[in-house]
Each structure stands twice: as structure tokens, then as C-alpha cells.
N, C-alpha and C positions, 0 to 999 in steps of 0.2 A: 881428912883421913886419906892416905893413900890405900888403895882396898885391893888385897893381891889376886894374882890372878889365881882365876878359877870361876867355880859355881858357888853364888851364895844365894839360899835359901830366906824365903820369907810366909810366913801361914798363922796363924791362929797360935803357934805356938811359943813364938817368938813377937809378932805383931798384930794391930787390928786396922782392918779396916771398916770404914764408917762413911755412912751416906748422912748429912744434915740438910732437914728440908725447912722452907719456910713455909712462909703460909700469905696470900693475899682476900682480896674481895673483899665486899661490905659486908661479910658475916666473920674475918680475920678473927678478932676476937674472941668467939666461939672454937676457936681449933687448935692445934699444936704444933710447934714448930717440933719437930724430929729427931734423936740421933739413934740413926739404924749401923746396929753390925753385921757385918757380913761375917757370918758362923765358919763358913767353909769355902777357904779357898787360899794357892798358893801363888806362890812368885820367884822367877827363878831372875837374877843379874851372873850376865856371863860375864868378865873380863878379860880379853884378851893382853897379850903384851903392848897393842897398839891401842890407843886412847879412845880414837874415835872409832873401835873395834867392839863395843860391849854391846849386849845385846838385852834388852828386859823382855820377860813375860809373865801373864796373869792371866787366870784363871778364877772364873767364882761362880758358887752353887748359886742360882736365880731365886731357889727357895730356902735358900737358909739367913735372909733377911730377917731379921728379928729386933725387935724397939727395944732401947737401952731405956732410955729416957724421952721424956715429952712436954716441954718448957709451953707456960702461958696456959691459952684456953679458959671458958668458964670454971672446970672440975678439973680433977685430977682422971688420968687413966686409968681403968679399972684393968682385972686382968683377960673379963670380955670383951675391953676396948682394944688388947693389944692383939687377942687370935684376933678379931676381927682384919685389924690393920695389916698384920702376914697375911688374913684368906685375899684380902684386897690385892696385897701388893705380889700374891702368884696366882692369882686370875685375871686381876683386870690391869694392873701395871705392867708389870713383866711378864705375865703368860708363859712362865716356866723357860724362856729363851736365853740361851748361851749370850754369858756376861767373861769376855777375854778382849787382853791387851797383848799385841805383839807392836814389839818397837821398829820402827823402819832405820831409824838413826841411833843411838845414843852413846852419848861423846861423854868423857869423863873429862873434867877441868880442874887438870894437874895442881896440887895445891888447896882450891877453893872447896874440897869435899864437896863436890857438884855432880849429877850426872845430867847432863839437857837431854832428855826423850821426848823424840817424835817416833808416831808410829797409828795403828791401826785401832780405835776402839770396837768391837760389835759387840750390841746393845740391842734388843729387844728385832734383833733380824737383819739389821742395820750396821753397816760398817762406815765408820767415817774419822778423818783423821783429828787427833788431839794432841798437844806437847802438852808438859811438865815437867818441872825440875826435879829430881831427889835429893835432899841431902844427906851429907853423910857425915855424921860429925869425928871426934878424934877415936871415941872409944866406940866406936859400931853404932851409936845411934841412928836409923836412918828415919825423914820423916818429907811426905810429899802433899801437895794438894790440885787437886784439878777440878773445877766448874766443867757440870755438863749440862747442857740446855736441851733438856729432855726430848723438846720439839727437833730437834736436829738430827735426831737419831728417830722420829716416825712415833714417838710415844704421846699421845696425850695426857697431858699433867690430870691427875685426877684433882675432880671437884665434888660436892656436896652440897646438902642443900639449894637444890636446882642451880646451882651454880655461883654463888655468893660467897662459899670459902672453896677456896683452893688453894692445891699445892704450888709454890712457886713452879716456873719453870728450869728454873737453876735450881742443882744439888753441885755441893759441895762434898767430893767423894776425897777423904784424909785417910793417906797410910804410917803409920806409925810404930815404930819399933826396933830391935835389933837382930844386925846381921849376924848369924851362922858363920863361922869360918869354912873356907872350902876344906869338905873332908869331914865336915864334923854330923 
């Protein structure tokens, strides 16, 4: 898709974004593997007339993490197992800290419905650098994925069970959805 210039919006209304976790240690089988939405939060792509002029940002509320779904495990989640897992994940995971991307780079690739972003993640106080691709298909779909290894950003993966299941250290953080026209 060639994507015109201007501001194209992306939030909760048009897109979701989604944290998928895994799960290790000799108690794995006892836990769940993850897929958390992120309730609240937007995304702006600028495009300029020059290519490698565009610009991405993100924004997202730290406490509006909330469990879609929970693959595996002994049982099923209840719905005291899922406030649980929010009280968890805005106290001892994320500590209510500013979750924002600003891009240092991103280059649109003329044809290929691509955008390459490099730029700034901060994450739990921490600011450190990550690329991803966006795509962007013929009719506005857009859809991106980026691993973050939690540990690299200062966060310790939460564990359980004296420490026998844990979360991985990698999330797989997936935006999906369609773009707004500028203007609209």
C-alpha cells in the first residue's frame, strides 16, 4: 500500500495490541501461557513526502493490561485468577511505569507495504533501543510484531512457586489492525 501523506492514527478503536507470554521451569505445566490486551493506548505514523521521513509513536496505559485468554495450565482461569494477574502485573511487573515508543528512524519501502522502525522503547523506567517492521497491506491493514526480553529493559520476569514456573523472558508484543485515513 502506498500510505498518503499525513497522520494516521491507531488505538483500541481501530486496532489491538497484545502482549503473549510464555511460561518455563519444572512447574511449566501448572501455568499459562498469556494473551494480554493492552486496553488503552494510541499510535500516531506520520508520513512525510520523503520516504525515509516518517515518523512512529506509542503510547500505552501500564494498568490497562488485562488477560484475554490463557492456553495450557492444570485448570482453567477463574475470574479471581485474572484480577489477580492485573493486581500482579501493576505492582510487581510493571509498577504502573510509562509504556512509549518513539521511532529514531522509519523508512517506508516504496512498493513493499513496509515500514522498517528503529527507535526508542521505555519500559518499566528504562529506555533502550528496538526495530520492527510494520506492514501495511493493500486496503489499510496494518500488522507488526516485536520480542522484548524483559530483562533488558531492568524488569524481572515474574515467577511462582518458589520459583519453578515462570514467565518467560521474551513477550511477544503484536499490533494489529487498520489505518484511519489522514483527516478522518
Amino acid at each position: 500500500m502506498s500510505l498518503e501523506t499525513g497522520t494516521h492514527r491507531l488505538g483500541p478503536a481501530n486496532a489491538t495490541l497484545s502482549v503473549r507470554t510464555g511460561r518455563s521451569g519444572a512447574a511449566a505445566k501448572a501455568g499459562h501461557d498469556l494473551l494480554i490486551d493492552v486496553t488503552e493506548w494510541s499510535a500516531t505514523i506520520v508520513v512525510r513526502d520523503e520516504p525515509a521521513a516518517a515518523t512512529l509513536e506509542l503510547t500505552a496505559n501500564p494498568s490497562s493490561l488485562r488477560v484475554r485468554e490463557g492456553t495450557g495450565g492444570m485448570q482453567a482461569l477463574g475470574e479471581e485468577d485474572l484480577d489477580n494477574i492485573h493486581q500482579t502485573i501493576d505492582d510487581e511487573v510493571l509498577r504502573r511505569r510509562t509504556i512509549s515508543f518513539r521511532s529514531r528512524s522509519a523508512e517506508l519501502a516504496p512498493g513493499e507495504g513496509l515500514i522498517r522502525a528503529e527507535g526508542e522503547l521505555e519500559l518499566f523506567g528504562n529506555s533502550r533501543p528496538i526495530a520492527f517492521n510494520l506492514r501495511i497491506s493493500a486496503d489499510g491493514a496494518v500488522a507488526a510484531t516485536a520480542v522484548v526480553k524483559q530483562s533488558e529493559w531492568g524488569m524481572k520476569p515474574y515467577t511462582a512457586l518458589f520459583g519453578a514456573l515462570k514467565v518467560a523472558d521474551e513477550v511477544e508484543v503484536v499490533l494489529e489492525g487498520h489505518l484511519e485515513t489522514p483527516g478522518s
